[in-house]
Residue, then its C-alpha position, 0 to 999 in steps of 0.5 A: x882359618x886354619x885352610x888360610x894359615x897353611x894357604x899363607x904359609x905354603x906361599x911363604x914356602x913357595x918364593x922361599x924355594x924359588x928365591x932360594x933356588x935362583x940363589x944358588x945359582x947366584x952364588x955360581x954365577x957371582x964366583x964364576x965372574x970373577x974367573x971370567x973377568x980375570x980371564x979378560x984381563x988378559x991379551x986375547x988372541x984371535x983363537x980364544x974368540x973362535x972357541x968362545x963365539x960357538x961355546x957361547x951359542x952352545x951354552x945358550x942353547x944347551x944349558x940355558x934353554x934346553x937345559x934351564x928354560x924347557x926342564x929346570x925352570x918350568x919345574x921348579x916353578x911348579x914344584x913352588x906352586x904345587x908346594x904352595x898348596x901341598x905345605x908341610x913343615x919338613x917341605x917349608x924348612x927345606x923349600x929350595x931343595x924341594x923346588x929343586x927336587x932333591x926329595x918328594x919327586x919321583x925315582x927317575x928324578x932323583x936319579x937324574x938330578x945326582x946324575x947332574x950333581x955328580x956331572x956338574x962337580x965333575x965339570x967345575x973340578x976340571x974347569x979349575x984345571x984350565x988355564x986363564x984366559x982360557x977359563x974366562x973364556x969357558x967360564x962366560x958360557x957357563x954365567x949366560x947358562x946359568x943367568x938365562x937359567x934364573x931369569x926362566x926360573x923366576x918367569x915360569x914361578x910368576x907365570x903359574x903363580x898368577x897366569x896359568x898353571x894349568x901345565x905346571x908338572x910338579x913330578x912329585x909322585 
């Protein structure tokens, strides 16, 4: 009975980390669509098309799937699934930041992710700096990133909950 118990709670934990992780993603994405629609409001000239139609190539490439689809996602995902069966009460209350990898993940991780954090608030302080419409442009990049990030996110989370798991590395240490 009590396996069963803490079996359901590590899956309760679990889609709390990945639904909570998509989430903030979300709240990113919903606060950049404003930029970006504001910034297409505007007349576009045929220069912010010639820097939009690459960003967006690199965006996709760089942030969605080097970035999301084969680092992040697959990750969390993992860790959700590992926390699925590894439940304690600190990792259920705080799933998301577990799922992320904020705490319980290895030295190199750690390091990693407020490498990220630094560089990522870094980028939304000078993003906030450009002008519109060139800030939609940007911007539009950013929400496809993020947008393929949270659908990679939540394949991966269904792929190693009901498929296979078999290659899901939690990096915990």
């Amino acid at each position: 009975m009590k396996r069963y118990l803490d079996r359901r709670i590590g899956s309760i934990a679990a889609i709390w980390g990945v639904l909570g992780a998509c989430t903030v993603l979300s709240f990113a994405v919903m606060r950049m669509y404003k930029q970006v629609s504001e910034g297409f409001q505007l007349p576009l000239g045929i220069e912010h098309y010639a820097v939009m139609i690459p960003w967006l190539f690199f965006m996709l490439y760089s942030e969605g799937y080097k970035g999301f689809q084969k680092g992040y996602s697959p990750r969390v995902a993992a860790r959700a699934h590992f926390l699925r069966d590894n439940s304690t009460l600190l990792r259920a209350i705080l799933a998301p930041l577990f799922c992320m990898g904020f705490f319980h993940s290895t030295k190199k991780r750690k390091i990693v992710i407020a490498c990220l954090l630094i560089g990522v608030t870094g980028l939304v302080m000078l993003f906030q700096q450009i002008p519109q419409p060139w800030r939609g442009v940007l911007d539009l990049g950013v929400v496809l990133g993020l947008s393929w990030g949270i659908i990679a996110t939540l394949i991966f989370f269904f792929k190693y909950w009901f498929i296979d798991a078999s290659q899901a590395d939690p990096e915990v240490p």
